[in-house]
C-alpha positions in Angstrom: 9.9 -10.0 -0.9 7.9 -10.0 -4.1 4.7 -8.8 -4.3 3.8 -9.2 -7.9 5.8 -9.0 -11.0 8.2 -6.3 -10.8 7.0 -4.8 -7.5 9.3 -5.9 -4.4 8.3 -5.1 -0.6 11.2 -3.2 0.4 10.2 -1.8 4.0 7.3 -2.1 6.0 7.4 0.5 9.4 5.5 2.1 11.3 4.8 6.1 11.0 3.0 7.7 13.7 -0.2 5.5 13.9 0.2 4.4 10.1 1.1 1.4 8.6 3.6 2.3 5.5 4.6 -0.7 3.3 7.7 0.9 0.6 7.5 -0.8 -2.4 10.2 -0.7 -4.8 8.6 -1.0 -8.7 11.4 -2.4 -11.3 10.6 0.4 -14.1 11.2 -2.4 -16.7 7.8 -3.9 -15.9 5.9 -1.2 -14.1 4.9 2.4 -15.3 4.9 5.0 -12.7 3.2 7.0 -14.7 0.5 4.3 -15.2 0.5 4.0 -11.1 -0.2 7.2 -11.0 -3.0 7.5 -13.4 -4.5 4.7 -12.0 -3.9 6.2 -8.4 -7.8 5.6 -7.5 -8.8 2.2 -9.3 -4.8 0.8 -7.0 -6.5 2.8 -4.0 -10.1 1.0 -4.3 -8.1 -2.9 -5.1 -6.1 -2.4 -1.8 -9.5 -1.1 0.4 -11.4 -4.1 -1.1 -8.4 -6.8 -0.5 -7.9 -5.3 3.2 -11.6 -5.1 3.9 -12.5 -8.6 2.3 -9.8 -10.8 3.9 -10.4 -13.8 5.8 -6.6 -13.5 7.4 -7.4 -13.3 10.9 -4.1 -11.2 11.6 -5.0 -8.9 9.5 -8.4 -8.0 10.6 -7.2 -8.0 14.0 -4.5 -4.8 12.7 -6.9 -3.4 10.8 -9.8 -3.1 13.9 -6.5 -1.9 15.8 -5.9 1.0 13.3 -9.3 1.9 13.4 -9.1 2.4 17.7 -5.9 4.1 17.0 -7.5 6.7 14.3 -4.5 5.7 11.8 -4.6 3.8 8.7 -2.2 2.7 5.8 0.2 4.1 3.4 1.4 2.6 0.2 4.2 4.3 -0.9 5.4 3.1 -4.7 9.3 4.1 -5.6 9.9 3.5 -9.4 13.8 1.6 -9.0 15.3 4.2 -11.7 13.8 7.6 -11.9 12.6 7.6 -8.1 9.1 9.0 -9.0 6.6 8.0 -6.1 3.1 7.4 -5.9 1.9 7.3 -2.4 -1.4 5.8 -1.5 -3.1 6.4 1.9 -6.1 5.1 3.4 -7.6 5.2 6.7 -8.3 2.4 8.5 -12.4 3.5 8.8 -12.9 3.4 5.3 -12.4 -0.2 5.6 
């Protein structure tokens, strides 16, 4: 499933009490290395779109996290070189 332009959802599990989405990032389009350096301003957009939702489903997994103590991980995977850049947030910080 596409998530935006050159960034396709390639797994979605659960690890322990986390929620890890694997995104696979077509190197064409997307700079790891601009992920990366952007690491906290990626981190912030995903805490404010998770917090600031009106999907009901996903408020509902995101108060369950928060019982639970776990959280989410975004995990980046450039489609060539392999580099990741792993993002994780808790679910009380939303």
């Amino acid at each position: 499933m596409e998530a935006e332009n050159g960034i396709t959802v390639t797994n979605l599990t659960m690890s322990g009490d986390y929620m890890v989405y694997t995104y696979e990032c077509d190197e064409d389009v997307v700079s790891m290395d601009a992920l990366s350096r952007n690491k906290k301003l990626l981190r912030d957009n995903i805490i404010e779109e998770l917090s600031t939702t009106d999907d009901e489903d996903q408020l509902e997994l995101n108060e369950n996290l928060k019982k639970i103590g776990g959280g989410y991980i975004y995990k980046y995977v450039g489609d060539t070189s392999g580099e990741t850049c792993t993002i994780k947030i808790e679910a009380d910080e939303l």
